[in-house]
N, C-alpha and C positions, 0 to 999 in steps of 0.2 A: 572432205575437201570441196572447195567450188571449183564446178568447171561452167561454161556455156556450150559445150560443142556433145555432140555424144558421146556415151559411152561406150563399147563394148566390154566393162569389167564389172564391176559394182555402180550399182546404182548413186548419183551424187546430186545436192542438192543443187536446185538449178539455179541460176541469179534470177532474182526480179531485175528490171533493165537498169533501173539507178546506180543497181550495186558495183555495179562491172569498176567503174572509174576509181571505189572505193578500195575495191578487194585488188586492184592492182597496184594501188598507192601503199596498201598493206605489200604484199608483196616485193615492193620495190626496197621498202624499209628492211626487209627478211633478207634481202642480197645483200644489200648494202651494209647488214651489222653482220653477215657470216662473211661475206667475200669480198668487202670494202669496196672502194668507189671502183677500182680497176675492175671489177667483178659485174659491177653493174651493164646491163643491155638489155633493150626493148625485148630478145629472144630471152634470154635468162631470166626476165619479171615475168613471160608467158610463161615459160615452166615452172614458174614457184608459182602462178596462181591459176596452172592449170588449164589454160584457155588455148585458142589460136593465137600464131604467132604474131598475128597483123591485130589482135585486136589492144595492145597499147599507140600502136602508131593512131589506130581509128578514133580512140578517146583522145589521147595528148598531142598528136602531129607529128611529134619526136621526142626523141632521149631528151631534149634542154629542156622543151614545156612540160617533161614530165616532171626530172630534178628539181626543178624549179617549184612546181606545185608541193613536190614532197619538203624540199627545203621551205616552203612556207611554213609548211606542218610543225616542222623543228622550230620557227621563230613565234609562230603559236604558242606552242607549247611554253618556250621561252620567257615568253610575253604572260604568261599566266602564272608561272613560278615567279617571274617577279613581281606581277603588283601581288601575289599572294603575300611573298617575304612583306610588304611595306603594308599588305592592310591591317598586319595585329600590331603593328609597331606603335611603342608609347612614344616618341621623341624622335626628334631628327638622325641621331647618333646609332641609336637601333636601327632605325630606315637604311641605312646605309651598310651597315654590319649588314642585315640580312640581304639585300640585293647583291651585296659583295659572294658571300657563303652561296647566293643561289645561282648564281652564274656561274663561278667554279664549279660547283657540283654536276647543274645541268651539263657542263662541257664533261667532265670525268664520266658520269652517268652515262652518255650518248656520244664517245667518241666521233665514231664514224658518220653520225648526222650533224652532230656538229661541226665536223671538220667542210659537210657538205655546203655547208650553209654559208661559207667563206670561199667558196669555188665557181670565183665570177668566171673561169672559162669553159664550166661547162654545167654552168645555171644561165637563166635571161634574167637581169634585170630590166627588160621589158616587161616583165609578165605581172600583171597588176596584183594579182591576189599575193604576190611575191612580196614587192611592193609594200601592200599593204600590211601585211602582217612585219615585214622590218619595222616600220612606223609605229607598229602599233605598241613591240617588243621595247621600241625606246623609249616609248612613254614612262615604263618601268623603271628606266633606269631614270629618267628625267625625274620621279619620283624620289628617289634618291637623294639626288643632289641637291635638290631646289627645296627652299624653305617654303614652297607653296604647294598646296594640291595641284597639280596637272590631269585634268581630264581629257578624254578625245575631243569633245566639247569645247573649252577653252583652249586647247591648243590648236586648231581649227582655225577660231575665232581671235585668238592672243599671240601665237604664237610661242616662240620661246626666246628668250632675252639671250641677247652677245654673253653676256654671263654664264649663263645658265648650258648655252653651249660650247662654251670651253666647258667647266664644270665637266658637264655629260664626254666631251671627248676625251678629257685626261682620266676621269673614274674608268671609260671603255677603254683606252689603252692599256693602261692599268692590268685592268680584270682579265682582259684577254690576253695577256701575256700570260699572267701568271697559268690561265687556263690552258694556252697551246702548252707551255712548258710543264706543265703534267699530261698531257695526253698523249706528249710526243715522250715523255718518261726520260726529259733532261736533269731531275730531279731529285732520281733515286739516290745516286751515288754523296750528294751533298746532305741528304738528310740521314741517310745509313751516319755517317764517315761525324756528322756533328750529334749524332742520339737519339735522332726522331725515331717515331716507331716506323712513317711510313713516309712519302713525300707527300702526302695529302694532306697528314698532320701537321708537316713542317708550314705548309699553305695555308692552314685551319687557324694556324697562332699567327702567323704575318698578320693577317685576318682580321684576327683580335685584336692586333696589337697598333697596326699602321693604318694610318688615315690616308681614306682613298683617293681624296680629292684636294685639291690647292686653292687659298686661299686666291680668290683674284682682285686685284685693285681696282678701281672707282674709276679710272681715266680708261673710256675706251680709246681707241683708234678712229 
């Protein structure tokens, strides 16, 4: 285990200074998938990662810059299952299939960080690496929808068309329903009661089978 304080039991590896911020980040993750967000506290990340009790307040200032840095972590991570889903894809229609399946899954796969990552009252959207990593996680889906390459680059630079973001907002409402509505396990009873194996499966064939996004008309507003 890391600690930075002494020991009096067994000897433990000690942090180089960098790590401290990291291995509490870890740590915070560790609470939060065994004892969920209610579980979560600056004291209960020092005793999963073993330190003094002040020393999350001294790296993050408080619980919100810390959630918030870790809910980055989750739209990171997010953000990288999706352009993954869309860099083997032959065609637009796959593109979309896979960013569909990857965002469901990431939400099933990581409940509880995912659920974190939707909790503006006790995340900051002030906190720029926050920020940034949403941004960066929508490009993914922007990849999706949009019949063009989207880089960080050209979207910077281009931005993204009245199009393109309806597109991107109805695929996200979409997706994320379908995602809260397995997580929160509203789903079982209707996939038991019609033959599915599981509610994941019954979500795997909607998937397959329904197009994510609506067709939009020519005439903006």
């Amino acid at each position: 285990m890391l600690d930075n304080t002494a020991s009096s039991g067994a000897a433990k590896k000690p942090y180089h200074r960098g790590d401290l911020p990291e291995a509490l980040l870890a740590a915070a993750e560790n609470v939060l998938v065994r004892d969920g967000i209610a579980g979560v506290g600056l004291r209960a990340i020092a005793r999963e990662a073993e330190v003094s009790h002040t020393a999350p307040k001294h790296h993050f200032g408080d619980l919100a810059n810390l959630l918030s840095e870790l809910a980055a972590r989750g739209y990171q991570r997010l953000g990288e299952a999706l352009r993954g889903a869309t860099r083997d894809a032959t065609d637009y229609e796959a593109r979309r299939r896979g960013v569909a399946k990857t965002y469901v899954r990431f939400a099933c796969d990581h409940p509880q960080l995912f659920g974190l990552m939707f909790r503006n009252e006790i995340i900051s959207l002030q906190n720029a690496n926050l920020l940034a990593a949403i941004r960066s996680s929508l490009l993914g889906m922007a990849e999706a929808v949009s019949e063009r390459a989207i880089s960080t680059e050209s979207y910077a630079s281009e931005g993204i068309s009245k199009e393109e973001a309806m597109r991107i907002t109805v695929a996200w409402a979409y997706l994320h329903g379908l995602a809260t509505l397995l997580v929160d396990k509203r789903l079982g009873g209707l996939a038991k009661f019609s033959g599915f194996e599981s509610a994941r499966m019954l979500v795997e064939q909607i998937l397959d089978q329904v197009t994510i996004t609506m067709t939009m008309g020519e005439k903006e507003e």
